[in-house]
Structure formats: structure tokens, C-alpha cells
N, C-alpha and C positions, 0 to 999 in steps of 0.2 A: 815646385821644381819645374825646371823649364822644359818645353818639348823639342825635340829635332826630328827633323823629315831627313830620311835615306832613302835611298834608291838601288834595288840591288841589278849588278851590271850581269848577271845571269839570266832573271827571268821576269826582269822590269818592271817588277813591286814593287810601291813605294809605298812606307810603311812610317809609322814616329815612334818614339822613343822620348822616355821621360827618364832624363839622368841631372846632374850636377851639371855647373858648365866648367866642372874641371874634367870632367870626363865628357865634353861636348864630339871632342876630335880623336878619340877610340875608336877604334874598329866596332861595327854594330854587324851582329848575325841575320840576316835575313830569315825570318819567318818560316820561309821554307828552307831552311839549315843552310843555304851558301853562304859563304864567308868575304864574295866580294860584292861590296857595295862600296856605295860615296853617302858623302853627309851635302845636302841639299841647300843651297843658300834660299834661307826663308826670308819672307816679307813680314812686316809690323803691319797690323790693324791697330788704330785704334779710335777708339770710338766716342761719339761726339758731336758738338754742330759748331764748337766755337771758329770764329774768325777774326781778322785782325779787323780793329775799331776800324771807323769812318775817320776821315782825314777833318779837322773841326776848318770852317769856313773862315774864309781869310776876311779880312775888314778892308776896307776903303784902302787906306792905302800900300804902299813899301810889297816887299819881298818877301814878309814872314819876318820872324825872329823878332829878338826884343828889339835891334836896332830899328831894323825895319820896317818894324810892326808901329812906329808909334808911340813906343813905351816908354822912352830916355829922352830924360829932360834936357 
């Protein structure tokens, strides 16, 4: 189930919450009972080391591509 970060506009707790995400945009009660808070726009981690490949080295001649490249008879 997924988490959301709120923030109550009373006593400036910020707190999460594990609900649906059809119930993402409901009213969440504050920990300490206020009833006005906001739902936090959260960031993605994610985690990892991949990167985009290396660009492969061009050959003698042309522009890249198969024209270009050499490759058409």
C-alpha cells in the first residue's frame, strides 16, 4: 500500500500515512487531532546504478546510419 506525506497547517507536523491511492486525496487527521492539513507532493527514489549505454564508435567514414555508415551497396 502506498505512503503519503501530510502536513498539518496548525502545528506543522508532518506525518505519513499508508492508504489506497483511491483514498490518496481525503482528508488525513493530524496525529495530534487537527483536522487541517494538506497531502505533500512527494518525490520517487529509486534505486540503482543503471545508465544509458555508451554511444558505439563511428567508423572511417559518412554520418552514422546505414547510408552513411557504408553499409548500402
Amino acid at each position: 500500500m502506498p505512503r503519503y506525506e501530510y502536513r498539518c497547517r496548525t502545528c506543522g507536523d508532518t506525518f505519513e500515512l499508508s492508504r489506497p491511492m483511491a483514498e490518496s486525496s481525503a482528508p488525513a487527521d493530524c496525529p495530534a487531532g487537527h483536522d487541517d492539513t494538506v497531502k505533500l507532493l512527494s518525490t520517487v527514489a529509486v534505486g540503482g546504478s543503471a545508465s544509458a549505454p555508451a554511444p558505439a564508435p563511428r567508423s572511417g567514414g559518412g554520418g552514422g546510419g546505414c547510408c552513411g555508415g557504408g553499409c548500402c551497396g
